[in-house]
N, C-alpha and C positions, 0 to 999 in steps of 0.2 A: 597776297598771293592765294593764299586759302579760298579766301571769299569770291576772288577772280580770278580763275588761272586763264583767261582769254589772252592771247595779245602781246604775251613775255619774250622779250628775245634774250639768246643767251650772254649777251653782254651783261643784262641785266641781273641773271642769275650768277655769272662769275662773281658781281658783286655780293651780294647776297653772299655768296661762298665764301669771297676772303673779307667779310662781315663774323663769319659764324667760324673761323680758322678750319677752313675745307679748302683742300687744295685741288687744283684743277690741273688739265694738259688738253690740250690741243695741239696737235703737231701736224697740221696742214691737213687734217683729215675734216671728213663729213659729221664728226662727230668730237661733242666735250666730254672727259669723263671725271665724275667729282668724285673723290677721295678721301674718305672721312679719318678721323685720327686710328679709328679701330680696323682699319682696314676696306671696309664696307666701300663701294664703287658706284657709280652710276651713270653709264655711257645717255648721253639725251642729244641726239641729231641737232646739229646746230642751225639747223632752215628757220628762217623768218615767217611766222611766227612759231615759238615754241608750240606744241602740241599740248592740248590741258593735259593729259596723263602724264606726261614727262613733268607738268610743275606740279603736280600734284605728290606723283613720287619724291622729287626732288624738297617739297616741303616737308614729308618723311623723314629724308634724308639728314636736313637742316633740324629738326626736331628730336634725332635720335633714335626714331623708330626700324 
């Protein structure tokens, strides 16, 4: 994802998420928000194809940053 954030949708990311125990919600909205254990968030519009800055952040995210 690093080296490519082209192309991601967030299905793929949920994964990713309940991969690294980050939990998510989507509730019939335009948007997923991932939820780290410390609290930390991160709303990323769920349109096909994700946008690089959203997996870019979201790699942060995943990484503890």
């Amino acid at each position: 994802m690093r080296s490519h954030p082209m192309d991601w949708r967030i299905e793929q990311l949920q994964t990713v998420a309940r991969q690294h125990d980050i939990d998510w919600r989507q509730d019939g909205t335009s948007h997923c928000v991932f939820i780290r254990a410390d609290g930390k968030t991160l709303p990323v519009p769920a349109h096909r194809p994700v946008k690089p800055v959203y997996v870019k952040k979201f790699v942060a995210l995943v990484n503890g940053d």
